[in-house]
N, C-alpha and C positions, 0 to 999 in steps of 0.2 A: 562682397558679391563674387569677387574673384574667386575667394575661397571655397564658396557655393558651390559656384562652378564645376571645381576644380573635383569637389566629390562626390559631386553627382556622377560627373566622368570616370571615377572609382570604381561605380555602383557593379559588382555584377551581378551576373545571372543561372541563380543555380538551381540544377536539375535534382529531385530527388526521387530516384526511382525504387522505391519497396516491393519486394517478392519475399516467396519461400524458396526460390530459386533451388530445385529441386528434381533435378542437377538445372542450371544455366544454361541455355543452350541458344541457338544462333538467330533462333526471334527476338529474344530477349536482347541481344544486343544490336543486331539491323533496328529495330524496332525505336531502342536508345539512341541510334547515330543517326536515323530519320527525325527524331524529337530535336536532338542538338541542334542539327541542322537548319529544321526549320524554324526556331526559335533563337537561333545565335545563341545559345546558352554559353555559358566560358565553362561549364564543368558538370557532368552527371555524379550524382554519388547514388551507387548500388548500395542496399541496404537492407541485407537477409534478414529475416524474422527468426528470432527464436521459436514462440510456440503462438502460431499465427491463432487467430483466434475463430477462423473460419473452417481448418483441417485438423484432420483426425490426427493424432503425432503419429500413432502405429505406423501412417504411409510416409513420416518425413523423416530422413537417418538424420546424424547427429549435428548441430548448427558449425561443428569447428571445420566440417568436411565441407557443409555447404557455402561456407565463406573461403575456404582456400581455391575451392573448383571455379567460383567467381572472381578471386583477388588473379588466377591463373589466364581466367578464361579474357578477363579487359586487360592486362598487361602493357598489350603492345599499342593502346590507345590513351594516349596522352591529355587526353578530355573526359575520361573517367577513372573514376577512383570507388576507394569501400571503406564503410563504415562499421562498425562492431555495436551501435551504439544500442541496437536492440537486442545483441546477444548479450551485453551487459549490463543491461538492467531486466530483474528480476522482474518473473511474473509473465502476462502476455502481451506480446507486440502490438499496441493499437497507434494508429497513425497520428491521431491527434499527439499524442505524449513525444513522437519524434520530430513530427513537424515544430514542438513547443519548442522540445531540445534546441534545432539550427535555429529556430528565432532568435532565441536569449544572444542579446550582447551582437545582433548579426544584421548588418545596413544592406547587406545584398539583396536581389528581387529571389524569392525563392518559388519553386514551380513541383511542385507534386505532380508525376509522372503516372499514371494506373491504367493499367486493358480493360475497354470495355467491356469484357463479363465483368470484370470487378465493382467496373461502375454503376453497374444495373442493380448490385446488390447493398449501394451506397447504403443506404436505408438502415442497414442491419448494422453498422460503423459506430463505435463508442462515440460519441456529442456529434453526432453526422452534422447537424443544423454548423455546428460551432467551428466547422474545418472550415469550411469557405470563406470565414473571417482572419485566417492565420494565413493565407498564402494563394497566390494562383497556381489554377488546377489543369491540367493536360490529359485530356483522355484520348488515348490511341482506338481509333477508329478503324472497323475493314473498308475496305474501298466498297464505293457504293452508299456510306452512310451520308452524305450532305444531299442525297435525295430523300432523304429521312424529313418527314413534317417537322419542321419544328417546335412545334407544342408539343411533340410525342418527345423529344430529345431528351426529356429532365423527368426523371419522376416524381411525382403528385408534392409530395410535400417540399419540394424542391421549389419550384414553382413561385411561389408568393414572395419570394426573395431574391428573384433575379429578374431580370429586365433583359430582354434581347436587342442588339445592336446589329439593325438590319445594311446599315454601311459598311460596319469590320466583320459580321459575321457571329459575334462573340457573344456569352454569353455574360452579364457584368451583375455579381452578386452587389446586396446593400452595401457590405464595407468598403465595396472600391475594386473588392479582387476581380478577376477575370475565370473565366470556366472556358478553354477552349477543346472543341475536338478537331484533330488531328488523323486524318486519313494516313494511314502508314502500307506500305508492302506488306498485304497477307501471305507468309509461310505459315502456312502449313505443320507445324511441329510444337510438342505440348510438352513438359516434363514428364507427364504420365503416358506418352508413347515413348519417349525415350527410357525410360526406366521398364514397361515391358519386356524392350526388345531386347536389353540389356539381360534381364529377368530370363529372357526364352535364350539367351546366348547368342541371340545376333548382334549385326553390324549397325553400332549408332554413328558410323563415318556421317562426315556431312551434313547429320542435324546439330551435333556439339562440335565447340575446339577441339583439335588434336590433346593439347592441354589439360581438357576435360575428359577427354576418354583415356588418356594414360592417368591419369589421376584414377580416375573410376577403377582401371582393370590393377590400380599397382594395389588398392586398399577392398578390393572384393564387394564395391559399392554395388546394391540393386540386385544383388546375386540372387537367385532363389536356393533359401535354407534346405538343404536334405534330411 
């Protein structure tokens, strides 16, 4: 029983947060240290797509730029870390296939991280049905959404599989998993305004790392071609 005990107290709790991170920029990580926080998570792993399966590639430069400007941009925070796991396997990034990956051989609570526009498009996701059965799910919310109906919260086919828990809030799929949203700090700032303005030769100060924008300006990232 001791034993039990002793590894449940083990157990932790790990965040997994997937983008095209495209460049990374300073929502993307207030956003992550909002989630850690209020989840106690013990660790985020960033975890850049190869060839996401939802964008164009023309708009996304190369996966080894977009994994250093993120391995640059969380550095100095000791609660997250990056993964390569989907710029190493062949083919296109679908979540199911990464969330399988950290399962295999892994006792810790795992938590899938995504913005809700992502989630709104849940639907369109390789085994959508069959994710909510691999892990608890975290969706960053703008302020303002828990005045949201709740019957409108999930969409349609979503539905017949979850149960809402009108004590915690939450929403508890069949397997057991949880489906929580997470009101976070709206900034204001997208990868596709930063890569404009980038684009038009302005100042991306203050929506990226310092990190990030020396990075950008040392390798000619976002430039517009003449």
């Amino acid at each position: 029983m001791k034993e039990k005990m002793e590894k449940e107290t083990k157990r932790k709790k790990i965040g997994l947060f997937g983008g095209t991170f495209n460049p990374v920029h300073l929502g993307h990580l207030r956003g992550a240290e909002e989630i850690r926080e209020a989840f106690r998570l013990d660790e985020i792993i960033f975890i850049p797509s190869a060839i996401p399966p939802h964008k164009a590639m023309e708009e996304i430069i190369d996966a080894k730029h977009r994994l250093e400007m993120v391995r640059l941009a969380i550095a100095s925070n000791p609660y997250f870390s990056i993964s390569d796991i989907e710029l190493s396997r062949p083919g296109k990034s679908y979540s199911i296939d990464t969330i399988r990956h950290f399962r295999e051989g892994c006792a810790d609570a795992l938590f899938f991280i995504l913005g809700g526009d992502a989630f709104v498009e849940i639907e369109t996701w390789k085994d959508f049905q069959n994710l909510f059965t691999l892990c608890h799910f975290i969706v960053m919310a703008r302020p303002g959404f828990q005045k949201t109906p709740v019957a409108s919260q999930l969409p349609g086919p979503l539905t017949p599989a979850f149960q809402y828990d009108l004590e915690t809030k939450v929403w508890v799929h069949l397997s057991g998993c949880h489906l929580y949203f997470k009101e976070i700090s709206f900034l204001d700032i997208s990868s596709t305004k930063v890569r404009e303005l980038i684009e038009r030769g302005d100042s991306a100060r203050y929506l990226i790392t310092p990190e990030t924008e020396a990075y950008i300006h040392k390798h000619g990232l976002y430039r517009k071609r003449g």
